[in-house]
C-alpha positions as CSV (number, residue, x, y, z in Angstrom):
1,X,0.0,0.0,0.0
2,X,1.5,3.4,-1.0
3,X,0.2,6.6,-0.5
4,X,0.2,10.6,-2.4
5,X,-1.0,13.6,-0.5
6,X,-1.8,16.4,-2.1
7,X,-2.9,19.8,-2.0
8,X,-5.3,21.3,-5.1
9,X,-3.9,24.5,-5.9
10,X,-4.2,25.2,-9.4
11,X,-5.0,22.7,-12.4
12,X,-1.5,23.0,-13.7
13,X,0.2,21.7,-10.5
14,X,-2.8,19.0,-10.1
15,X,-2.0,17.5,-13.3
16,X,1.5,17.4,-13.1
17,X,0.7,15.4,-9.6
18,X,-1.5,12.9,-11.4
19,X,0.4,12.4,-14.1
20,X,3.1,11.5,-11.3
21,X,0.8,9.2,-9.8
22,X,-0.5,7.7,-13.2
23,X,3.4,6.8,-14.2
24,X,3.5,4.8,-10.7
25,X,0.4,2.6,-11.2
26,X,1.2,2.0,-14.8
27,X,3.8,-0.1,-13.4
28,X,1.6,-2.4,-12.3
29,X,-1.8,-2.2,-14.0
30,X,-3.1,-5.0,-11.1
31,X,-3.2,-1.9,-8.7
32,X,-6.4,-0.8,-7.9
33,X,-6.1,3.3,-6.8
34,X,-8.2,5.5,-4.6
35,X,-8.1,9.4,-3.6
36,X,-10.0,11.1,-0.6
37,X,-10.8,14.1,-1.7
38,X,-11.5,16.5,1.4
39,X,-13.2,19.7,0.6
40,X,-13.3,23.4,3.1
41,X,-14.7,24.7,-0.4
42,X,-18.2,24.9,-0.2
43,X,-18.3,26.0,-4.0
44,X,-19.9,22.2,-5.2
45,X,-18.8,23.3,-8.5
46,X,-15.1,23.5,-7.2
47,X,-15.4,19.9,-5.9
48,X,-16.9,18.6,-9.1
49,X,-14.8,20.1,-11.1
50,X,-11.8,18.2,-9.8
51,X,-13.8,15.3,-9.8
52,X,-13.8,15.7,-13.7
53,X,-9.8,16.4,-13.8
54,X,-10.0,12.8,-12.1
55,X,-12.6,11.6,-14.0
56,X,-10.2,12.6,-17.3
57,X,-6.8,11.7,-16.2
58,X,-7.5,8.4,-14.4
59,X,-9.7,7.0,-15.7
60,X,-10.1,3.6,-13.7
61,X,-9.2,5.5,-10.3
62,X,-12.0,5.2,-7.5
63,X,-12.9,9.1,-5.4
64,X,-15.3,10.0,-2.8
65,X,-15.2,12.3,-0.2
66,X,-17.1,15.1,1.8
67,X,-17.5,18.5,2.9
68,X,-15.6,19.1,6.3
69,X,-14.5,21.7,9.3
70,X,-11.3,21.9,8.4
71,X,-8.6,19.0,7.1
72,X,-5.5,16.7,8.6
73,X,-2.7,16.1,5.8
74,X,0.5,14.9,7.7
75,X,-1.1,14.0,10.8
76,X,-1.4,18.0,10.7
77,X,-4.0,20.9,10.2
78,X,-3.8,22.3,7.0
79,X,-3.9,25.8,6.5
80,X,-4.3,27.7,3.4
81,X,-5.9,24.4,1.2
82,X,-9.2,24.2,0.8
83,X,-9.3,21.0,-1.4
84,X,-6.6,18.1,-0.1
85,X,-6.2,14.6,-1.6
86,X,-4.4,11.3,-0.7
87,X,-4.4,9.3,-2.9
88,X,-4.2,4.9,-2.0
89,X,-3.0,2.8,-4.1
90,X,-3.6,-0.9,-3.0
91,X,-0.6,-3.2,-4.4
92,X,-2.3,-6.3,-3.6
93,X,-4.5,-7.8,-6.5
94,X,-6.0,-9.9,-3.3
95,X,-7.3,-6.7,-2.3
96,X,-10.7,-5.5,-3.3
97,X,-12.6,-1.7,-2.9
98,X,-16.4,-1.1,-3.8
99,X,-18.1,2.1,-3.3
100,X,-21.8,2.7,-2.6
101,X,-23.7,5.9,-2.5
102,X,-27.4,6.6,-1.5
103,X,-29.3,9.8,0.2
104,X,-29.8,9.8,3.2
105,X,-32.6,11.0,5.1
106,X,-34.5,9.7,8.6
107,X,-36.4,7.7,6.3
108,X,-33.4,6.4,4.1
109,X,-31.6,4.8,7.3
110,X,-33.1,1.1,7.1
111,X,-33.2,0.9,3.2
112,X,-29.8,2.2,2.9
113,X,-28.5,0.0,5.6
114,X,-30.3,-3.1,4.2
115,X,-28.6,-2.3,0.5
116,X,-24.9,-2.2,2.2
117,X,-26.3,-5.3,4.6
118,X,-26.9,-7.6,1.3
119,X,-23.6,-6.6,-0.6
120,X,-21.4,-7.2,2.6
121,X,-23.7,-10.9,2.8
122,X,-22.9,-11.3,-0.9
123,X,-19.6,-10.3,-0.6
124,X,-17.5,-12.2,2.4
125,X,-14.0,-10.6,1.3
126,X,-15.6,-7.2,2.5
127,X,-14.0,-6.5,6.5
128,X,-13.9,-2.7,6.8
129,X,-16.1,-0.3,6.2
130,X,-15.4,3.5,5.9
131,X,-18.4,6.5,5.9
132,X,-18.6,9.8,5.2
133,X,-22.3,11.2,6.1
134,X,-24.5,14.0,6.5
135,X,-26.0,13.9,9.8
136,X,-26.5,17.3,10.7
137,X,-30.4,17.6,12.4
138,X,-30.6,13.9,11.9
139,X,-30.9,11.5,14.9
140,X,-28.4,8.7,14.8
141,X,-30.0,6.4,17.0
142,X,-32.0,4.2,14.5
143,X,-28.5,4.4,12.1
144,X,-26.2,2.7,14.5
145,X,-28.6,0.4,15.4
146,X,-29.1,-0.6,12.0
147,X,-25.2,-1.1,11.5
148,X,-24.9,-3.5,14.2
149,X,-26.7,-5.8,12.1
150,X,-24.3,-5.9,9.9
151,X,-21.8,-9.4,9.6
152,X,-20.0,-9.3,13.3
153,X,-16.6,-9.4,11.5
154,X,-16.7,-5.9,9.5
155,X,-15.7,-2.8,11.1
156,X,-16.9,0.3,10.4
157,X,-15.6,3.7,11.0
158,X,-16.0,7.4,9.9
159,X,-17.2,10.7,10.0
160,X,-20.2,13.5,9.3
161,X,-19.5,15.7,6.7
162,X,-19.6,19.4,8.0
163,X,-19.1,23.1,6.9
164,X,-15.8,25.1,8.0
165,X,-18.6,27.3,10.0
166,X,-19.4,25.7,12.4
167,X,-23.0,27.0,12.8
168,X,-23.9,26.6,8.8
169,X,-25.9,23.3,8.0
170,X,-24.9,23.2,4.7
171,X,-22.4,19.6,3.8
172,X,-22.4,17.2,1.1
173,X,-20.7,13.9,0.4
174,X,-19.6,12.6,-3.1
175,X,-18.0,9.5,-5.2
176,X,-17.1,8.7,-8.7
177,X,-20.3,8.0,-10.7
178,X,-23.0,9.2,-8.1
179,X,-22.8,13.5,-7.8
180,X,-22.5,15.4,-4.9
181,X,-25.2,15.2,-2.5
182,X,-26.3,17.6,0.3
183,X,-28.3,14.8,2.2
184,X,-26.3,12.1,1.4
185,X,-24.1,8.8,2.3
186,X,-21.3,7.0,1.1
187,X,-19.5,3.6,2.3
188,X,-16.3,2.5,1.0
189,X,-16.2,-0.6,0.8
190,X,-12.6,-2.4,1.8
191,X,-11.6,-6.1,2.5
192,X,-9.5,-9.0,0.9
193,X,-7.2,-11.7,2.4
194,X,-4.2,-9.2,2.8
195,X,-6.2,-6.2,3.4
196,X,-5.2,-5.4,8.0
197,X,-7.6,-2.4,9.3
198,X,-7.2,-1.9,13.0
199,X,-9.6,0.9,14.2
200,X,-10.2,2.5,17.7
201,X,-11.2,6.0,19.1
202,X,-9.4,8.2,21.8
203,X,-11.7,10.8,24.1
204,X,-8.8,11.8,26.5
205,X,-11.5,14.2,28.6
206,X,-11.6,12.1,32.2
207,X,-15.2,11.6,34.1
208,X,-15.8,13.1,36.9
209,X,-17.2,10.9,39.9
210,X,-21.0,12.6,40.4
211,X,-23.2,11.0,38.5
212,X,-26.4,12.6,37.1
213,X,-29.7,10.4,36.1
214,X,-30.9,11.8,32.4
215,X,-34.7,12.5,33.5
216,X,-35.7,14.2,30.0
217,X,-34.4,13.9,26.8
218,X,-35.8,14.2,23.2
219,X,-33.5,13.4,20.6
220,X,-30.0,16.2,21.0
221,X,-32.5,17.9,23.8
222,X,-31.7,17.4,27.1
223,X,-34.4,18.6,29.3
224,X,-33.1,17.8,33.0
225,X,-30.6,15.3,35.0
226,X,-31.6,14.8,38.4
227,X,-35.4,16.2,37.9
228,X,-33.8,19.8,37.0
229,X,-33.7,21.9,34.0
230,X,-30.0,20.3,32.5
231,X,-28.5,24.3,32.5
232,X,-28.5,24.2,36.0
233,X,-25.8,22.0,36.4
234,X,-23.5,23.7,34.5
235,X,-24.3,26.7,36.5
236,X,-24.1,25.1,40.2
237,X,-21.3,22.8,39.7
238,X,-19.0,24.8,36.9
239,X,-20.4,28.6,37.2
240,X,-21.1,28.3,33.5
241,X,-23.1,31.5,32.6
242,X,-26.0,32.0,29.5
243,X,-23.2,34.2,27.4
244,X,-21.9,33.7,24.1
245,X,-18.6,31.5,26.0
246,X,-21.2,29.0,26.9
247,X,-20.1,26.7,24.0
248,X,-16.7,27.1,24.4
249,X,-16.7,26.9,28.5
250,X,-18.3,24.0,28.0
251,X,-16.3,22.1,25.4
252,X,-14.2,21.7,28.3
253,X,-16.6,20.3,30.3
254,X,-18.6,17.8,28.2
255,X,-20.8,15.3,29.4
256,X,-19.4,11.0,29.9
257,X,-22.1,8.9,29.1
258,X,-22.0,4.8,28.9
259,X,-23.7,3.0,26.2
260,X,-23.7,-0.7,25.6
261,X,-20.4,-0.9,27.9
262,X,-18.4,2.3,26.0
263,X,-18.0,5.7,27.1
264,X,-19.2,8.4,24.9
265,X,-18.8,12.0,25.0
266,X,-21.6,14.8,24.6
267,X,-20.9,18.2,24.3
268,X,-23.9,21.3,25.0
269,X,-24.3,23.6,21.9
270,X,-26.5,25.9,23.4
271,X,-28.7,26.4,25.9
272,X,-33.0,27.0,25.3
273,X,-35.2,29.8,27.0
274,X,-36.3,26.9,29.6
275,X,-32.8,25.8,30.7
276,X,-32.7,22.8,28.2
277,X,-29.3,22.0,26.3
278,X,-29.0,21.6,22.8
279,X,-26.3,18.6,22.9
280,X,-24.1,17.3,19.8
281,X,-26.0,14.1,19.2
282,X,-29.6,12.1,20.4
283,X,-29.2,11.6,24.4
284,X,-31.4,8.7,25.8
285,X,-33.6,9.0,28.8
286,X,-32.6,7.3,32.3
287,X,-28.5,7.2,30.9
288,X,-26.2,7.9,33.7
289,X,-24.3,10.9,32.5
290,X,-21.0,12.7,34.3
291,X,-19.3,15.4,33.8
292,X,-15.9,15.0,32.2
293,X,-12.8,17.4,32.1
294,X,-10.2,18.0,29.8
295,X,-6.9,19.7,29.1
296,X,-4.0,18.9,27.0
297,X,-1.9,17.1,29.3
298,X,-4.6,14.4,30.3
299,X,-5.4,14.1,26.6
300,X,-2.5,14.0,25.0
301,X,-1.4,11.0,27.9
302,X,-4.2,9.6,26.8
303,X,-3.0,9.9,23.0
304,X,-0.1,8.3,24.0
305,X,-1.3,5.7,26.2
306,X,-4.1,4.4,24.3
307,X,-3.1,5.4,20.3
308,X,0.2,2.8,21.1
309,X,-2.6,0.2,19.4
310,X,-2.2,1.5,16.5
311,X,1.2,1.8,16.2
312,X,1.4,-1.8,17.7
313,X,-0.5,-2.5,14.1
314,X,2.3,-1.7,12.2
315,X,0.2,0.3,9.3
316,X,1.0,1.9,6.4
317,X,-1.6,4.5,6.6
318,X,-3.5,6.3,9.2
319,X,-7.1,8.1,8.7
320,X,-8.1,9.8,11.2
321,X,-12.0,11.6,12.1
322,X,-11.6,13.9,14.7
323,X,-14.1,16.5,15.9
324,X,-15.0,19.7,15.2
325,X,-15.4,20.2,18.7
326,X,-12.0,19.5,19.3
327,X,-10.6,21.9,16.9
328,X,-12.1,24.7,18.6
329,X,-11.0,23.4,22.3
330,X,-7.1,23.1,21.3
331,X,-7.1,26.3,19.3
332,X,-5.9,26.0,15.2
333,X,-2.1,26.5,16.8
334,X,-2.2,23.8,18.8
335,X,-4.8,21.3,17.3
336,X,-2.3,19.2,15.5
337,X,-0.7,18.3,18.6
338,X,-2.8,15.2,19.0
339,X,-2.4,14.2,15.6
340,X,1.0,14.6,14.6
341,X,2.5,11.9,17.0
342,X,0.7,8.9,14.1
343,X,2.2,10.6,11.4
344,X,5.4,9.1,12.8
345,X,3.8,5.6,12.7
346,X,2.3,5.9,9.1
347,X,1.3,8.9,6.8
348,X,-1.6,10.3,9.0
349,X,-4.6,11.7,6.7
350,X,-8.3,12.7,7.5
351,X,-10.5,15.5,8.8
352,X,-12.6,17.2,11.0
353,X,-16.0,16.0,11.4
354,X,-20.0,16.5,12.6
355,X,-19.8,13.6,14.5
356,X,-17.4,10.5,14.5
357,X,-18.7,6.8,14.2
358,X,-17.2,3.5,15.3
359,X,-18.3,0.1,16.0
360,X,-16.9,-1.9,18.7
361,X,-17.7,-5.7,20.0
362,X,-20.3,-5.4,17.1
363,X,-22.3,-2.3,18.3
364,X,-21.8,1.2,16.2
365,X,-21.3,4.3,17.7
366,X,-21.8,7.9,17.1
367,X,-19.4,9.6,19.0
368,X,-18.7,13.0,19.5
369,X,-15.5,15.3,20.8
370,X,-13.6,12.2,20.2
371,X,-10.8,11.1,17.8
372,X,-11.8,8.0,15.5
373,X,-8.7,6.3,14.3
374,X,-8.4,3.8,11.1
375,X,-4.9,2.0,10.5
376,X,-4.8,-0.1,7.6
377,X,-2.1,-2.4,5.3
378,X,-1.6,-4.7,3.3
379,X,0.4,-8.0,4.1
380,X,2.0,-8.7,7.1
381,X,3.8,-6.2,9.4
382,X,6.8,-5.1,7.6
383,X,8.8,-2.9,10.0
384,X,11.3,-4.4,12.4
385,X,10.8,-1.9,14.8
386,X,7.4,-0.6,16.3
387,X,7.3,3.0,17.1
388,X,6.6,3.9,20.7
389,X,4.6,6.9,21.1
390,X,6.2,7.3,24.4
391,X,9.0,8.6,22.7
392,X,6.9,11.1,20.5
393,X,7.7,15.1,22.2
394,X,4.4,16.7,23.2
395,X,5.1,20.3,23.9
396,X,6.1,20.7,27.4
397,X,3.1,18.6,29.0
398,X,5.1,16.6,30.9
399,X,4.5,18.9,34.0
400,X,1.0,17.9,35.3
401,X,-1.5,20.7,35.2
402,X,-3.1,22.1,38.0
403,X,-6.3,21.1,36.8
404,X,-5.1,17.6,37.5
405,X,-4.8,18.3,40.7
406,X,-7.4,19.9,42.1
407,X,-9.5,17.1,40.4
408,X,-7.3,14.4,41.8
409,X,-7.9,16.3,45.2
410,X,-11.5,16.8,44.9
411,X,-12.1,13.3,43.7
412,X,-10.0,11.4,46.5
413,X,-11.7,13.7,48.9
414,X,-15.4,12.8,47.4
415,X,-14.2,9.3,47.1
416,X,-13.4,9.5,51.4
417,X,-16.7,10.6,52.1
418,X,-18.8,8.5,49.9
419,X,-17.2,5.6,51.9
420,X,-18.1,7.1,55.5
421,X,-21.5,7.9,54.1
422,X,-21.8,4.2,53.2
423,X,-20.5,2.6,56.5
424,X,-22.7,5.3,58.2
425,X,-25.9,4.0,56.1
426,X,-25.1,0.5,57.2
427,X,-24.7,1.2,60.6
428,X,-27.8,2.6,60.8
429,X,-29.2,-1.2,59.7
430,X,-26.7,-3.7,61.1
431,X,-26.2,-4.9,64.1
432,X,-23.0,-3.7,65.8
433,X,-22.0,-7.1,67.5
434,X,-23.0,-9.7,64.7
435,X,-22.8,-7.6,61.8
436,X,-26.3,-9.0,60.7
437,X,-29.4,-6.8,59.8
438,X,-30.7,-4.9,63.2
439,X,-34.3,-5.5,64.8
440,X,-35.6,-2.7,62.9
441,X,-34.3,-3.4,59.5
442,X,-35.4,-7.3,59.8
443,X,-38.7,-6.0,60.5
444,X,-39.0,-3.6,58.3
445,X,-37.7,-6.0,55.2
446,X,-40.3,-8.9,56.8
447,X,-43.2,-6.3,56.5
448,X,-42.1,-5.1,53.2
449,X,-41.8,-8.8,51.8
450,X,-45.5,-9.8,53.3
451,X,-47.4,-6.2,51.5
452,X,-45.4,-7.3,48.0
453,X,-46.9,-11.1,48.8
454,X,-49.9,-9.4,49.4
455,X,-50.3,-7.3,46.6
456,X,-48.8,-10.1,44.1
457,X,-46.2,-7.8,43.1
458,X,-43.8,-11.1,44.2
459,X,-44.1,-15.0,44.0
460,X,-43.4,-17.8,45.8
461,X,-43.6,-18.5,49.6
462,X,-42.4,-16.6,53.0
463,X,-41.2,-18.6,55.8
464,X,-39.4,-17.6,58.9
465,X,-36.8,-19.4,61.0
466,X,-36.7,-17.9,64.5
467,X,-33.8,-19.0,66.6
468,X,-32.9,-18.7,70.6
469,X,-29.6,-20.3,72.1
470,X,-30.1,-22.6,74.7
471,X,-29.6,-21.8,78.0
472,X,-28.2,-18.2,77.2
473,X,-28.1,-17.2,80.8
474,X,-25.9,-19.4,82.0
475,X,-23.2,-18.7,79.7
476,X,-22.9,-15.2,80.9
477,X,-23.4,-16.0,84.7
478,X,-20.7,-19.2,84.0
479,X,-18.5,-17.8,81.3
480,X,-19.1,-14.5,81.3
481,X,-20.4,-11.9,79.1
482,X,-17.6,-11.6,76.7
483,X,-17.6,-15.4,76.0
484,X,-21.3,-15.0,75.6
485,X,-20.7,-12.4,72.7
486,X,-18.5,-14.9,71.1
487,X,-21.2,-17.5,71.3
488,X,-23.4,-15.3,69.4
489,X,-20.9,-14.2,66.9
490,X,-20.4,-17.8,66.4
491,X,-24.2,-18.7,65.8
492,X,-24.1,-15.5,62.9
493,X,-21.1,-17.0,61.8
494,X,-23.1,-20.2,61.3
495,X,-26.3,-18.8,60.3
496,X,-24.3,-17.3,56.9
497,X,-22.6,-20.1,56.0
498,X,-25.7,-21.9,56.1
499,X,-27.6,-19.4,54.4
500,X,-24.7,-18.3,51.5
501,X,-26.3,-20.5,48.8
502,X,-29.7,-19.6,49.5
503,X,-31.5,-17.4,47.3
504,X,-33.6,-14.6,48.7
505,X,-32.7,-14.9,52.5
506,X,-31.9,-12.2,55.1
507,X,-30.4,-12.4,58.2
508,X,-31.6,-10.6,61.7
509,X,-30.3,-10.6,65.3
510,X,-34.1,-10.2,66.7
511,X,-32.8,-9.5,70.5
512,X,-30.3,-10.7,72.9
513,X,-29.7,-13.8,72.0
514,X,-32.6,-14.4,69.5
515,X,-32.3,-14.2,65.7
516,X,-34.9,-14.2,62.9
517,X,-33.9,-15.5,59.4
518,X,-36.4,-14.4,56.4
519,X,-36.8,-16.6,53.2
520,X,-39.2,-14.8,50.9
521,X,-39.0,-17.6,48.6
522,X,-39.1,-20.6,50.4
523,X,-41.7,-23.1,51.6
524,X,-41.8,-24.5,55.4
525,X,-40.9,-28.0,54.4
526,X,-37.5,-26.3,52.8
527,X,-37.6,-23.6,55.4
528,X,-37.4,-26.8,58.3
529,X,-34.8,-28.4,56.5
530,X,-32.4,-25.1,56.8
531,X,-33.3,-24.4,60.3
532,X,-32.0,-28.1,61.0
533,X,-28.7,-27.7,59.1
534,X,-28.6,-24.5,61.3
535,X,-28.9,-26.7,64.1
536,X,-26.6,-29.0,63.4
537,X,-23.9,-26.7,62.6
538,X,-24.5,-24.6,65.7
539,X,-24.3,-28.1,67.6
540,X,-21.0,-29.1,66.2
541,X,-19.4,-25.6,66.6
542,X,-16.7,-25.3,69.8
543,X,-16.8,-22.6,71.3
544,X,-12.9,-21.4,73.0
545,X,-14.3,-21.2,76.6
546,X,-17.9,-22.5,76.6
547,X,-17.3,-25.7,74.2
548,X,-20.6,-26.7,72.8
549,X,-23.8,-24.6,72.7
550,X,-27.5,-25.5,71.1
551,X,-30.3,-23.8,69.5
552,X,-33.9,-23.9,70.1
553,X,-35.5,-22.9,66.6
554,X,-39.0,-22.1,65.7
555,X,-40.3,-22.0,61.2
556,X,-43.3,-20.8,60.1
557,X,-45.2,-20.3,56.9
558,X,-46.9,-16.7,55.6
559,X,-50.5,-17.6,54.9
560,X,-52.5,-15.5,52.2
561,X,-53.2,-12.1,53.0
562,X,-51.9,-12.7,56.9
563,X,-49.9,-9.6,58.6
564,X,-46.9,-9.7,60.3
565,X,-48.1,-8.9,63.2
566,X,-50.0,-12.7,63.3
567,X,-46.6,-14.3,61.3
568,X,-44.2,-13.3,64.6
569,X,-46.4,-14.8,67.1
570,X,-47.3,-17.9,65.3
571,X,-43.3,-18.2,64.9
572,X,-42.8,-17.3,68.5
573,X,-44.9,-19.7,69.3
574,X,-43.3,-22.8,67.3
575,X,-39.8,-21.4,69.1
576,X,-41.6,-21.3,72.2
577,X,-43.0,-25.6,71.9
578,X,-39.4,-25.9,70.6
579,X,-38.0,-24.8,74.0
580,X,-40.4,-26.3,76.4
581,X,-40.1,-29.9,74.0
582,X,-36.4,-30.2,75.3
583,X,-34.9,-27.3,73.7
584,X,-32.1,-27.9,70.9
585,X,-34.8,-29.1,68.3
586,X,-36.7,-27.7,65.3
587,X,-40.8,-27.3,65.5
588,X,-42.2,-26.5,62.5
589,X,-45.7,-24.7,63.2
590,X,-48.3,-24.6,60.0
C-alpha cells in the first residue's frame, strides 16, 4: 500500500501530480487506486470540477469524499488548502474496494443500511467499512442500530460531513459516478485476504465521579438530570453562565455517558429559554451521565497511552476523524498536537467531522468530541521496529496541570466521604455485634416482603426461621459476658454459612440472644430443613471457653393475606413448643 497527498492548488500543479501518480500505477496495471478528496470549499462546483480532472486523467481510479470543518494532511492541520487529496493505491490484487452511494434521510436509514447489509452478505471478502455522512439535524439512534446488524466481522468507522462554519448546515458527500449530495451517504467498501484495518477512538477528557440520572431527553435535547432543567448544572457545579462563551466553557466540560459498555462524550451547543441543552448528538432518557474534564496534558497521555494500538499495528496509513469540537478546544495552533505523534507511525490523513462513528464488540457508535482512528495495510507487518509513542515530544506537557490536581484532590476527597457515608448508612441497619441486619431493619424487610406477597407484586412463599440459644443465661453467669458475645458471633457465623447459597434470604439478630432469618422464597418444608442444618452446625461448633452450645429454633409459613403482626407470634410460638419440648430441636408450626 503506498500513498500521495496532495494539495489542489491550481490545475496546472494537479495535473503534473496525477500524471506522477499515473506513471506509478502503470507499473503495475493490477493496482487498484483510490483518492479522498476532502473539501473546506463549499463552492460544489469547485469539488466537481476536480472530480472531472479525475474523472479525465485516471480513468479507472476510484474518489469519494465530503465537505468538512477543516482537514489533517501529515497528521497535521492544513492551513491555506481548501481542497486536499491522498491518494491509495492498493498493491495487492488480493485486495478488493467497492463504493456505494445513497441519500440519506431519517427515512433512508433502514433501506440504505439493508442495501450495504446484502452486498457485505454477498460479498464475504468485504472486512472494513469507511463513511462519510450527513447527519446534521438527523438523529443517529436508529442508524447505529441498523449497522450492528451488519456481519459481526466488519468494522466500520467514519465521520459527518460538516461546513468550515461551524454554525452553517450546509455539507455534502460525493463518489465517482454518483454527484454530490447535500443529504447524502457514502460507504467504502474495503476487505480481501491481505487487506489489515485496525480501528479504535481516543476521548482523552476524564469523568468526573457525580453521576447525574438523564430524567428528560428528546432526541440532542436534554431537558433535566436529576429532575432539574439540565442548564443548572453547569451553573451550580461549573459557574457556566447563558453568554456567548457558553459553547466554548463547555467544550471543556462535556458530558461522559455509557452506552452498551463504551463511554461516549456529549458536548452542550447551546442552551433553550427553559434551561434545556442543545447537545451534539440524540441523548437517551434514564442514561447515567458525568461530567468530564479535559486539558492537554490528560489528553494527549491519553493519545499516547491508548493510540500505542495502533502503532502496535504496524500500518501503512492512518485516517483519522476527529471532531470539530476539538478543533475549537485546542485552538488551530495547537490542534495538530494530537495528531501529529501517528504521522510518525504511518502517513496520517483525515478530517474534522460533525460527528465520529465506530463500532466496537459489534455495536456502532456515534461519538462525538472524540478522535476515531483507522490504521490499515496490506500484508504482514513489515517494520522491524514498532514506534513507541512514548518517545513522540508533546510540547512541554510533561508537568501535570493544576487542573489535575485539584481534580485528583476533589475526587480522592469525594471518594473519602462517599465511603463514611456508606459505612454510616449501614450502621444505621446492622447490628453492631453480629454484623447481621438490626431489629428494625429485619422488621421492616419482613413487613415489606409480606405487603409485596400481598399485593402479588412477588411469588413464591415466606417462611421464617426464629432462633434462641439454649440456656443463654448461664453462659454469661458461668462464662461470662464476653464469651457470651463470642457465642453469638459464632451462631451468625453459622447462620451465613448456612444461608450463603440460599436465594432470597436475610439475616436478623431479633434480640439478645434471639435471631430471625427471612426466606421470601421458600416453603416450610424447605424452610425446616435449613433451620436443621442451622442446628446441626451450631451443635457441632466449639466454642474457645464454653465448648458446645444449642439452639432452640422455631419456622413458620406466611399464609394469604396474613400480617406480620399474626406471622411473629405464630413463629414465636413454634420457638416457644421448641424450648419447652427439650430445647435444641426444630418445630415446625403450619
Amino acid at each position: 500500500m503506498k500513498q500521495f497527498q496532495i494539495i489542489y492548488k491550481n490545475d496546472e500543479d494537479f495535473f503534473n501530480e496525477l500524471e506522477t501518480i499515473k506513471q506509478w500505477c502503470d507499473t503495475n496495471p493490477s493496482y487498484t487506486t483510490l483518492f479522498r478528496i476532502y473539501s473546506e470549499d463549499m463552492e460544489f462546483d469547485h469539488i466537481k470540477h476536480v472530480c472531472d480532472i479525475l474523472d479525465e486523467k485516471m480513468p479507472d481510479a476510484l474518489y469519494l469524499g465530503c465537505t468538512t470543518n477543516a482537514n489533517i494532511l501529515d497528521g497535521a492541520l492544513t492551513a491555506n488548502s481548501e481542497i486536499i487529496m491522498t491518494c491509495t493505491i492498493f498493491e495487492y490484487e488480493t485486495t478488493q474496494v467497492k463504493l456505494l452511494q445513497f441519500p440519506f434521510l431519517e427515512e433512508d436509514v433502514k433501506e440504505d443500511v439493508r442495501q450495504l447489509r446484502e452486498f457485505c452478505d454477498a460479498n464475504p471478502w468485504v472486512n472494513s467499512v469507511e463513511m462519510h455522512a450527513t447527519i446534521m439535524d438527523m438523529s443517529m439512534r436508529e442508524f447505529c442500530e441498523e449497522m450492528s446488524t451488519l456481519r459481526s466481522d466488519i468494522q466500520v468507522f467514519g465521520g459527518g460531513a460538516f461546513n468550515p462554519n461551524m454554525d452553517d448546515e450546509k455539507a455534502a458527500v460525493f463518489s465517482k459516478g454518483n454527484g454530490i449530495l447535500e443529504h447524502g451517504i457514502v460507504f467504502l467498501l474495503l476487505g480481501g485476504s491481505d487487506f489489515h484495518a485496525s480501528s479504535m477512538f481516543i476521548a482523552g477528557w476524564k469523568p468526573l465521579k457525580r453521576r447525574f440520572k438523564v430524567t428528560k431527553a428528546d432526541r440532542e435535547i436534554l431537558y433535566e438530570l436529576d429532575g432539574i432543567p439540565a442548564f443548572e448544572i453547569y451553573q451550580k457545579f461549573l459557574k457556566i453562565q447563558k453568554n456567548d462563551k457558553f459553547f466554548s466553557n463547555t467544550l471543556e466540560f462535556p458530558l461522559f455517558m455509557e452506552r452498551d459498555g463504551v463511554d461516549i462524550l456529549r458536548c452542550p451547543l447551546a442552551v433553550n429559554d427553559d434551561d434545556s441543552l442543545v447537545m451534539s448528538s440524540d441523548i437517551t432518557e434514564d442514561a447515567i451521565a458525568r461530567l468530564a474534564y479535559g486539558d492537554p496534558a490528560t489528553i494527549l497521555s491519553s493519545i499516547r497511552h491508548d493510540g500505542q494500538k495502533i502503532a502496535d499495528f504496524q500500518p501503512e496509513v492512518i485516517q483519522t476523524f476527529s471532531c470539530a469540537a476539538r478543533r475549537a478546544f485546542w485552538g488551530d495552533e495547537n490542534i495538530s498536537s494530537e495528531t501529529i505523534p501517528f504521522n510518525s507511525v504511518a502517513p496520517t490523513t483525515g478530517f474534522y467531522t460533525h460527528g465520529e462513528f465506530l463500532r466496537i464488540n459489534g455495536n456502532m457508535f456515534n461519538f462525538n468530541v472524540t478522535l476515531v482512528l483507522a490504521a490499515m495495510r496490506e500484508g504482514e507487518p513489515k517494520n522491524s521496529k514498532i514506534v513507541n509513542l512514548y518517545d513522540a515530544k508533546l510540547d512541554n506537557t510533561e508537568k501535570i496541570p493544576i487542573i489535575w490536581r485539584f481534580v485528583s484532590f476533589i475526587e480522592a476527597s469525594t471518594a473519602e466521604l462517599e465511603e463514611m457515608n456508606t459505612k454510616l448508612a449501614l450502621s444505621s441497619i446492622t447490628d453492631g455485634l453480629t454484623r447481621l441486619y438490626n431489629r428494625a431493619e429485619i422488621e421492616r424487610r419482613i413487613r415489606s416482603t409480606l405487603d409485596k406477597h400481598r399485593q402479588k407484586e412477588a411469588s413464591g412463599n415466606l417462611s421464617l426461621i426464629m432462633l434462641d440459644i439454649d440456656n443463654f443465661k448461664r453462659v454469661n453467669d458461668v462464662y461470662g459476658h464476653k464469651e457470651g458475645d463470642h457465642v453469638i458471633i459464632g451462631l451468625s457465623d453459622v447462620l451465613r454459612k448456612v444461608m450463603d447459597d440460599v436465594d432470597s434470604s436475610y439475616l436478623g439478630r431479633w434480640g439478645g440472644e434471639e435471631f430471625m432469618v427471612l426466606l421470601s422464597d421458600s416453603d416450610i418444608k424447605e424452610a425446616e430443613e435449613l433451620a436443621e442444618k442451622i442446628r446441626m452446625e451450631f451443635e457441632s461448633l466449639t466454642h474457645e471457653i464454653a465448648g458446645h452450645q444449642t439452639v432452640s429454633i422455631g419456622v413458620t409459613q406466611a399464609k394469604v393475606g396474613e400480617d406480620a403482626d399474626t406471622l411473629y407470634t405464630r413463629v414465636d410460638k413454634a420457638l416457644y413448643t421448641a424450648k419447652a419440648n427439650g430445647k435444641n430441636q426444630v418445630v415446625r408450626l403450619d
